[in-house]
GUKEVO-343898 format. One record per residue (C-alpha): y, x, z. Coordinates in pm, whole numbers, plus 50000, padded with zeros to 5 digits. Layout:
BEGIN
{{Y; X; Z}}
...
% end
This chain:
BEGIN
{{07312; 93250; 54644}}
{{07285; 92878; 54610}}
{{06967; 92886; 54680}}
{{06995; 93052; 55020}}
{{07305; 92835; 55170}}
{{07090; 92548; 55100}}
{{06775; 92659; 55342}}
{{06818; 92491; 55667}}
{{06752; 92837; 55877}}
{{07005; 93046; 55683}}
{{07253; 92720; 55719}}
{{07183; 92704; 56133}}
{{07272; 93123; 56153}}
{{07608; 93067; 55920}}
{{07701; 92783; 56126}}
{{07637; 92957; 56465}}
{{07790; 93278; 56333}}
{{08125; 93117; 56233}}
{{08133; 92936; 56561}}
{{08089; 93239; 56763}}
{{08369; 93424; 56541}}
{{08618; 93178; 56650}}
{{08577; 93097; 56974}}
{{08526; 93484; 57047}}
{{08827; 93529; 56848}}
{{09059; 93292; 57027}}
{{08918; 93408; 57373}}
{{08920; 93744; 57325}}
{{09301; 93736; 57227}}
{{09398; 93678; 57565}}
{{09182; 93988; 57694}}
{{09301; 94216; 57511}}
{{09682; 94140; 57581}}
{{09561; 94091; 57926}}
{{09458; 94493; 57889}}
{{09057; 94360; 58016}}
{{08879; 94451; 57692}}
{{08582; 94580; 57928}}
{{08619; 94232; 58067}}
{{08395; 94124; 57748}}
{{08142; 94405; 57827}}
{{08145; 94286; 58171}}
{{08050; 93926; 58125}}
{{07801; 93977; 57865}}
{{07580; 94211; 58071}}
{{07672; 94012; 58393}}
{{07501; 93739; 58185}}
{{07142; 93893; 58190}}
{{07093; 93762; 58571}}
{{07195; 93446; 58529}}
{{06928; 93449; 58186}}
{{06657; 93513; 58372}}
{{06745; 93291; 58713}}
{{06766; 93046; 58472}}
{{06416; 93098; 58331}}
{{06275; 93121; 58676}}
{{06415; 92781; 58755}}
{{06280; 92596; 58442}}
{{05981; 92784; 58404}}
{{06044; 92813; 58017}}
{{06242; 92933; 57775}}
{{06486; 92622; 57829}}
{{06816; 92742; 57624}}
{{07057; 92496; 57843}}
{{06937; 92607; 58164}}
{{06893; 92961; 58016}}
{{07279; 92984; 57921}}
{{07402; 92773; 58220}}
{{07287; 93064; 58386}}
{{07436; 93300; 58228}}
{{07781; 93104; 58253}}
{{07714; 93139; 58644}}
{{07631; 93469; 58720}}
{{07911; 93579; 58422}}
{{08188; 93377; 58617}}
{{08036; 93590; 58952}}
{{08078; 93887; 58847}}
{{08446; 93825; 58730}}
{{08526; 93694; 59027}}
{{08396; 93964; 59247}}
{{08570; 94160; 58988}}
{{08936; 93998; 59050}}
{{08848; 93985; 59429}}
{{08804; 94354; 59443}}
{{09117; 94433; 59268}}
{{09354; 94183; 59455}}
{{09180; 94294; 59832}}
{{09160; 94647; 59786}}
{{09313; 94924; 59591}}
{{09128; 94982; 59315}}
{{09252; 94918; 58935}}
{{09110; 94670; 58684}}
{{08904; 94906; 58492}}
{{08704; 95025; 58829}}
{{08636; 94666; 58931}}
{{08526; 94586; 58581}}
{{08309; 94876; 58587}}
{{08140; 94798; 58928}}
{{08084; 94433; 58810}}
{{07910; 94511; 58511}}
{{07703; 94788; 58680}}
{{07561; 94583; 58897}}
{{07493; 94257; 58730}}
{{07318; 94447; 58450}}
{{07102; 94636; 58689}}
{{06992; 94280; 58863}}
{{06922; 94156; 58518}}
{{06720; 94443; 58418}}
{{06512; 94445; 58718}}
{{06476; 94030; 58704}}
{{06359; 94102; 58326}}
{{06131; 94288; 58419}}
{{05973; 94086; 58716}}
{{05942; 93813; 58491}}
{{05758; 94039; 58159}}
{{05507; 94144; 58459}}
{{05430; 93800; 58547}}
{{05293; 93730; 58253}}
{{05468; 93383; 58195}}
{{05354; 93229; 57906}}
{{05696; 93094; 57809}}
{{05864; 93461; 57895}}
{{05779; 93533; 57563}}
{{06107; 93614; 57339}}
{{06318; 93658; 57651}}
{{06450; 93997; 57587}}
{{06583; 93920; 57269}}
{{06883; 93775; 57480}}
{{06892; 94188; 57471}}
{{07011; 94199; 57114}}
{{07017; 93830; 56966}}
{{06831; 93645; 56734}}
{{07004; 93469; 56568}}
{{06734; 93335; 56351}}
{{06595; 93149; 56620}}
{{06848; 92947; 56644}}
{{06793; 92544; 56603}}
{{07022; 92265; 56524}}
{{07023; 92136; 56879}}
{{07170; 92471; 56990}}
{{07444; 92440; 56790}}
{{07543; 92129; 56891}}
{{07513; 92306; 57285}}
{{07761; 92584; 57125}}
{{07973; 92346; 56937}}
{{08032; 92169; 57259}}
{{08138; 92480; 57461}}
{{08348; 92597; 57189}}
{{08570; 92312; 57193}}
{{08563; 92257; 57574}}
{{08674; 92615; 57567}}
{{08948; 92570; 57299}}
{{09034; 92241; 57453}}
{{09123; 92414; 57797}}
{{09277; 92691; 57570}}
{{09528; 92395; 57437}}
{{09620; 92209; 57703}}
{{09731; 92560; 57882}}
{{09856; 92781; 57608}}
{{10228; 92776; 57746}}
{{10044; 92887; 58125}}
{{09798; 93134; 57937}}
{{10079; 93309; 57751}}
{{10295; 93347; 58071}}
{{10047; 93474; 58287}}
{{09926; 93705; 58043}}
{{10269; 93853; 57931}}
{{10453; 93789; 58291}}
{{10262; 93706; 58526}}
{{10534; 93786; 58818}}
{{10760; 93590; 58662}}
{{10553; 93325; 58618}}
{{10473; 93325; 59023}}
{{10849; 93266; 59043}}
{{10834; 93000; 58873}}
{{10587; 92876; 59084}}
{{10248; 92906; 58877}}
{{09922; 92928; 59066}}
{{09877; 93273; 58897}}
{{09538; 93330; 59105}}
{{09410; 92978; 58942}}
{{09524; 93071; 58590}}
{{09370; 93419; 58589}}
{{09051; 93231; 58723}}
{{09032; 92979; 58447}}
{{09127; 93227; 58121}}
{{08827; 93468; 58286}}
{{08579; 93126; 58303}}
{{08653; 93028; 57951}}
{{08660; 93429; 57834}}
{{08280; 93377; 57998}}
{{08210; 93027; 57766}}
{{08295; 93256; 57482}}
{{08036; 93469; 57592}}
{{07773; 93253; 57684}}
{{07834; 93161; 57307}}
{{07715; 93479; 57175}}
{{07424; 93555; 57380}}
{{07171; 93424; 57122}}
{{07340; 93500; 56819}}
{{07448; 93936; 56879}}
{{07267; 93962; 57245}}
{{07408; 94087; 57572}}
{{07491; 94452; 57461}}
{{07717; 94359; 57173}}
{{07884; 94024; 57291}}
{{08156; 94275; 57459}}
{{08218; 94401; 57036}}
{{08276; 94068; 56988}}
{{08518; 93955; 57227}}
{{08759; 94267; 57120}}
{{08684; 94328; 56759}}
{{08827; 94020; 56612}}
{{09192; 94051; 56857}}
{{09227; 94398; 56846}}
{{09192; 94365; 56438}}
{{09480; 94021; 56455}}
{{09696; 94232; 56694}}
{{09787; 94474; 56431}}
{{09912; 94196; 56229}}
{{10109; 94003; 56394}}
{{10346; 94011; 56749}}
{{10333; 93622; 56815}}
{{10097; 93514; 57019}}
{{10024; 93209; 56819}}
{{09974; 93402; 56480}}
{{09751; 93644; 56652}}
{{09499; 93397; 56780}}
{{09501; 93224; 56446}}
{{09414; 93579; 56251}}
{{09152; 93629; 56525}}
{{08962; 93346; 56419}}
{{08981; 93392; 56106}}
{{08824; 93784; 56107}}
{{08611; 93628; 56365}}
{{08490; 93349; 56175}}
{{08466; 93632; 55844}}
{{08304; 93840; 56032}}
{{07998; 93614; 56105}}
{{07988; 93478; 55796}}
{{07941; 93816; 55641}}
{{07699; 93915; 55912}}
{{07512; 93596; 55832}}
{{07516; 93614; 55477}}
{{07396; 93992; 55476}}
{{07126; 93949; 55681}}
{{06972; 93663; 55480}}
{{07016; 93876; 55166}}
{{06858; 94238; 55334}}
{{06514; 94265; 55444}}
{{06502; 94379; 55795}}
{{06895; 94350; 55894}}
{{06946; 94184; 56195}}
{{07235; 93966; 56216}}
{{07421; 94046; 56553}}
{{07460; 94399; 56482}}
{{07564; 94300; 56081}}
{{07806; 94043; 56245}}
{{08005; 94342; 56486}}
{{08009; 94609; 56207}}
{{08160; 94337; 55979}}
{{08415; 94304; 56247}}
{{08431; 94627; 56295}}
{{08548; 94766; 55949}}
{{08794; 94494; 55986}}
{{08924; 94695; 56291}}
{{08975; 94990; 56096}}
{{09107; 94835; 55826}}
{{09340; 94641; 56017}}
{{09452; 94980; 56204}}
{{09488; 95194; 55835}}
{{09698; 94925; 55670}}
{{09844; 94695; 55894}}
{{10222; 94659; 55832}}
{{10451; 94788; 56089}}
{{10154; 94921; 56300}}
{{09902; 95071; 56048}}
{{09845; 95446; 56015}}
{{09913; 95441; 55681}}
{{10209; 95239; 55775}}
{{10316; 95515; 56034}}
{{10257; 95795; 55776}}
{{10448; 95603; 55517}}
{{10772; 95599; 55773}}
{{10678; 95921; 55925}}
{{10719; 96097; 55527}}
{{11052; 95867; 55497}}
{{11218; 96025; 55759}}
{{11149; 96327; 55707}}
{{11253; 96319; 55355}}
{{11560; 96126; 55465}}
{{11639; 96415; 55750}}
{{11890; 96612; 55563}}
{{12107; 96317; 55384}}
{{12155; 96164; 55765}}
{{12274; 96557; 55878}}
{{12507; 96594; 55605}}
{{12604; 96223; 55692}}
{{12707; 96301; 56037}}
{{12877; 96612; 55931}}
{{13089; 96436; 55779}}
{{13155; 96215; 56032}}
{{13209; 96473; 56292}}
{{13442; 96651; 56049}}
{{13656; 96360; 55976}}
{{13657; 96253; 56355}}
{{13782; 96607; 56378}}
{{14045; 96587; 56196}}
{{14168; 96231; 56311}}
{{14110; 96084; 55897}}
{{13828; 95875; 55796}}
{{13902; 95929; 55471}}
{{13853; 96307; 55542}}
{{13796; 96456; 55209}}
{{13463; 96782; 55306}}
{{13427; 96985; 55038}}
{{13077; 97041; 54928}}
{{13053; 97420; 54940}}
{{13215; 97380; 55306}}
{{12870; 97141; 55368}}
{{12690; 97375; 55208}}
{{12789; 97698; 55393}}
{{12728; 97498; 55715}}
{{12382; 97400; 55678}}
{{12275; 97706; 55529}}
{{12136; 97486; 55192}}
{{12252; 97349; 54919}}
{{12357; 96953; 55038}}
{{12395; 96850; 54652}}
{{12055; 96658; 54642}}
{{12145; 96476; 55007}}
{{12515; 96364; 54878}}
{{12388; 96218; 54566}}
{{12149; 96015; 54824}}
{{12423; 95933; 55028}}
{{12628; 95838; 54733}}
{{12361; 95575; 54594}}
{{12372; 95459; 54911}}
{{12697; 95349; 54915}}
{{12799; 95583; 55265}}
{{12997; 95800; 55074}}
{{13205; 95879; 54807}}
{{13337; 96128; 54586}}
{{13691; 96212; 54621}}
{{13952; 96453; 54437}}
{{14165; 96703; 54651}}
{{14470; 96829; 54491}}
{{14528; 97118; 54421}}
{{14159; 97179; 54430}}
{{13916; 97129; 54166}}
{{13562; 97155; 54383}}
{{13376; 96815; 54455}}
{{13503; 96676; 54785}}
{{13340; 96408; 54967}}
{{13481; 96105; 55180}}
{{13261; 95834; 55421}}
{{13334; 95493; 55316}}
{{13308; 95231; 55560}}
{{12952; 95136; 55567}}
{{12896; 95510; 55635}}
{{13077; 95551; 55887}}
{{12896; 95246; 56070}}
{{12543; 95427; 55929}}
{{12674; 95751; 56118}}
{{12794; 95574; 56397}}
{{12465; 95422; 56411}}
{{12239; 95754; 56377}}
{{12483; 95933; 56691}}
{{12407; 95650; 56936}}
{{12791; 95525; 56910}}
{{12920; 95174; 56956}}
{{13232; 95259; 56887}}
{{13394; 95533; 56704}}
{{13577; 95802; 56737}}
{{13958; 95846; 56848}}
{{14098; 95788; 56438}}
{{13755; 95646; 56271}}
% end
């Protein structure tokens, strides 16, 4: 293991990977609360024109010019994509849709105008396709080091406009935002992110990238701040692991290691996550439903003693028990540990009676939608 973090290619594809995990991750957090995941998808494939333009102009493989491109035609398509949905009718998902139709037809048809040329320097071109991360030099990193932090910089010195124009964005017009300008910028730097990616996991899964990482952080966390934090981090893991895999396995490519990495962090992130997992939901979902009779036999009692005008109404058990057809034993003791009720004697009768305290009657009060309670309670 020591042996491969110490070659200089394996060290330029770790680097580039972990770079690309957190910028994507930061970036893409804003997308998805935005509800634009496809806006990812979009950009990436919108970036194949501006690849190729790019080539034409230099005449070589040039990655600067090649990814300036890309930056270009990616920022198009967005904005023909907000233009659409602000001038006409039709939702964000349609524009999105149109966008990226049409920018990755133009690229595929540029692509292959320029592989019929026979260019000399076309050679490797379509790996933009996929990514190669192995191709990767040391000057390119310092290109993709530079975006990323001109792209977290902008990130910075807007978060409090980013986070109102993604969560409010009418009241943040109100207030006098230039919403139009905001949504303009978080799509450009959304496209930096991208333009990121292109060599290291390729046009088609760029879009995995942009999503994976937030959608994984949003299970975790409400906060904004927290979220983009977590989506760096799985972003970050997530390229490391690519990275690491690929040099290990003969044959692995590292952009599609890099998204399934991120990927079973998604579904791990959506089985366990606290408060939003599915094992979390199942967990609550068995809880209530286990809970279901105590809280009837609960508001029995409450009804019965709002009834009768006493909150110390003494039920008697077999009453409970003739009323919901079952024996309620099992529920009161529940109740009981609970603290909500409490067994009471009822001269001249010997059977188990059973009284709210006070905390149950604010637990019943609770569970029938009541602020207040009852005439008596």
């Amino acid at each position: 293991m020591l042996t491969l973090l110490t070659d200089f290619t394996i060290q330029n594809v770790m680097i580039g990977a972990a770079l690309l995990g957190i910028v994507s991750g930061v970036l893409g957090s804003f997308a998805v609360l935005r509800r634009q995941s496809l806006l990812g998808d979009t950009l990436s494939h919108a970036a194949l024109p501006g690849i190729c333009i790019g080539f034409m102009l230099a005449g070589t493989r040039d990655l600067p010019m090649l990814l300036a491109g890309a930056l270009v035609t990616g920022a198009l398509a967005a904005l023909a994509m907000l233009a659409l949905t602000r001038t006409t009718r039709l939702k964000t998902d349609a524009g999105l849709g149109i966008a990226l139709s049409i920018s990755f037809a133009t690229g595929v048809v540029l692509l292959t105008h320029i592989q019929t040329t026979g260019s000399a320097g076309q050679g490797g071109l379509e790996s933009f396709l996929f990514g190669q991360a192995a191709a990767i030099l040391r000057s390119d990193l310092y290109l993709m080091g530079g975006i990323g932090a001109l792209a977290l910089a902008i990130v910075s010195a807007f978060w409090k406009e980013f986070k109102l124009v993604s969560f409010d964005p009418d009241y943040a017009r109100t207030l006098g935002l230039p919403v139009l300008a905001l949504d303009v910028a978080i799509t450009t730097i959304i496209a930096l992110a991208v333009v990121i990616g292109l060599q290291m996991v390729g046009v088609v899964l760029m879009a995995a990238m942009i999503v994976a990482p937030a959608v994984a952080a949003r299970q975790w966390s409400n906060r904004l701040g927290t979220m983009v934090v977590l989506a760096a981090i799985f972003g970050m893991a997530s390229g490391l692991f690519g990275a690491l895999v690929s040099a290990t396995a003969r044959g692995l490519s590292t952009g599609p290691l890099i998204v399934l990495a991120a990927s079973v962090i998604v579904l791990v992130s959506l089985a366990i996550a606290p408060g939003r997992g599915i094992v979390w939901e199942w967990l609550q979902h068995w809880k209530n439903r286990r809970s279901l009779p105590a809280r009837r036999v609960l508001t029995t009692l409450y009804r019965l003693a709002a009834e009768h005008g006493d909150p110390a109404y003494p039920a008697e058990q077999s009453m409970l028990d003739a009323y919901h057809g079952t024996a309620t034993a099992s529920s009161l003791e529940r109740l009981k540990s609970r603290g909500l009720i409490s067994a009471v004697a009822h001269a001249p009768e010997f059977t188990p009676h059973w009284a709210l305290t006070p905390s149950g009657i604010i637990e019943a009060e609770t569970l029938l939608g009541r602020r207040e309670a009852e005439p008596g309670i």
